[in-house]
N, C-alpha and C positions, 0 to 999 in steps of 0.2 A: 307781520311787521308790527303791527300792534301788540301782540307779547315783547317784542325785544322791544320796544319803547317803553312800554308801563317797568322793565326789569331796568331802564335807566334810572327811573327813580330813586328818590335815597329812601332807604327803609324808613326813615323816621316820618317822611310825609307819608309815605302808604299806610303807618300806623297809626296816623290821622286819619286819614282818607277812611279806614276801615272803622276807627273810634267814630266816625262824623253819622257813618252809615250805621252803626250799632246803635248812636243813639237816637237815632230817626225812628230804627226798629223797637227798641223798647219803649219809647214815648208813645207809638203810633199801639204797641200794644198795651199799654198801662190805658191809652183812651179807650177803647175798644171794649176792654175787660171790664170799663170803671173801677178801677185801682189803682191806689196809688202808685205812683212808679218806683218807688222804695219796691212795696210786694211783687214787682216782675223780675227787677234786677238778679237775684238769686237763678233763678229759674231760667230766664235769658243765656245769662253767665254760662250755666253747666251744661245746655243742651245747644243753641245755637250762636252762642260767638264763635265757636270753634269755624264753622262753618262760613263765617265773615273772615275771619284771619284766614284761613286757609284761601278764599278767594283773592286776597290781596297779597296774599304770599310773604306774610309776615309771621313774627313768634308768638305775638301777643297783640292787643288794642294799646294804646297811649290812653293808660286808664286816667291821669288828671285829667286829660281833656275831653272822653267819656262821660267821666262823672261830673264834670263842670259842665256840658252840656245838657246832660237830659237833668240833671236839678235846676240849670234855669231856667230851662223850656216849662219846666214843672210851675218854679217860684215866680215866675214873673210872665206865664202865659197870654195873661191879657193886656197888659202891656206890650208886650209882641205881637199880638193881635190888633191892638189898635195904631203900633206902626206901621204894620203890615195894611192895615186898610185903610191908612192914609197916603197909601202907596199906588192901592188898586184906581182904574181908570175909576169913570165916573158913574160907569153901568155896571162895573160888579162891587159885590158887596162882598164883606170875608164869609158871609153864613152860605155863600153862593160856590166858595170852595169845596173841593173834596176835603176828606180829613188827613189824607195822606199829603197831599199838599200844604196844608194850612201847616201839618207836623216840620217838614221840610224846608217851608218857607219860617218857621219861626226858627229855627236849629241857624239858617242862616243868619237869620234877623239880630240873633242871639250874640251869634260870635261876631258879626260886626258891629254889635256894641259894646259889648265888653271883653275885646279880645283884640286890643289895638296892635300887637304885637305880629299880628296875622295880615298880610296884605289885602287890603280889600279888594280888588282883580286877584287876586285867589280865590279867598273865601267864596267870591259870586262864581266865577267857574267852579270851584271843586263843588257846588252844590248843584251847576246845572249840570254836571257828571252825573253825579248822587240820583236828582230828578230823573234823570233818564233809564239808569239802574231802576228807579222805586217805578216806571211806568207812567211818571209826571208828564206834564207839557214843559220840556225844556226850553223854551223859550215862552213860554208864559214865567216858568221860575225866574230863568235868568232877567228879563225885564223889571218882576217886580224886587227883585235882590238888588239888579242893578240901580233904580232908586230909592231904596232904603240905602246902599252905598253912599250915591250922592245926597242924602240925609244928615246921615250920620259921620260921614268922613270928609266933608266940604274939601279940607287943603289937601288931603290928599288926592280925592277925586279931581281937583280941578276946578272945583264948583263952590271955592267961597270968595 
């Protein structure tokens, strides 16, 4: 049942969905390596995107939105960091995340600030998806996305 639902999709969301997870993967590797995420993309690209598209059963990743995401994750990390831990309760701290986490919670952080075009009850789901694919606490994600949402999207959330 779950295959014939994920094939109701429209291609072009899966090719988000599959670009969202690509760029979780090369950011999380660009930290990892200590490199900048320019010098993984190449490398990403020729050996395992394939491997992301073919799981979401698309032709290709929605490479504007690839590459608009892991350069912001890049360019403005610590600013997504410190929305992100002005998000967290009061007992954790952002140094107290995983890194795969802290990657995935900025990716979301990211595109609900500068991707108004994107519903924010999307963006927070399609990332507690993602979370649970990456191995995350999916509802540790989804809570703290869900207040960076009501953050940064007040009239739409509901919360201005």
């Amino acid at each position: 049942m779950a295959k014939e639902q994920q094939d109701l999709k429209p291609v072009p969301v899966r090719r988000r969905s599959a670009s969202r997870l690509a760029a979780i993967q090369i950011t999380y590797q660009a930290i990892m390596s200590e490199k900048p995420v320019l010098e993984c993309v190449p490398d990403f690209l020729a050996h395992y995107a394939a491997d992301v598209i073919k799981s979401f059963r698309v032709k290709d990743l929605d490479h504007e939105h690839f590459n608009a995401l892991y350069a912001g994750m890049e360019s403005h990390g610590d600013e997504l960091d410190g929305e992100i831990a002005s998000c967290l309760s009061a007992d954790w701290s952002i140094d107290r995340l995983t890194m795969l986490d802290r990657v995935v919670l900025r990716a979301g952080t990211f595109e609900l600030r500068q991707m108004p075009h994107i519903p924010a009850r999307a963006a927070v789901s399609e990332y507690a998806s993602l979370s649970d694919a990456c191995g995350c606490d999916v509802a540790f994600i989804n809570a703290v996305l869900d207040r960076v949402a009501r953050a940064q999207r007040r009239v739409e959330m509901g919360t201005a």
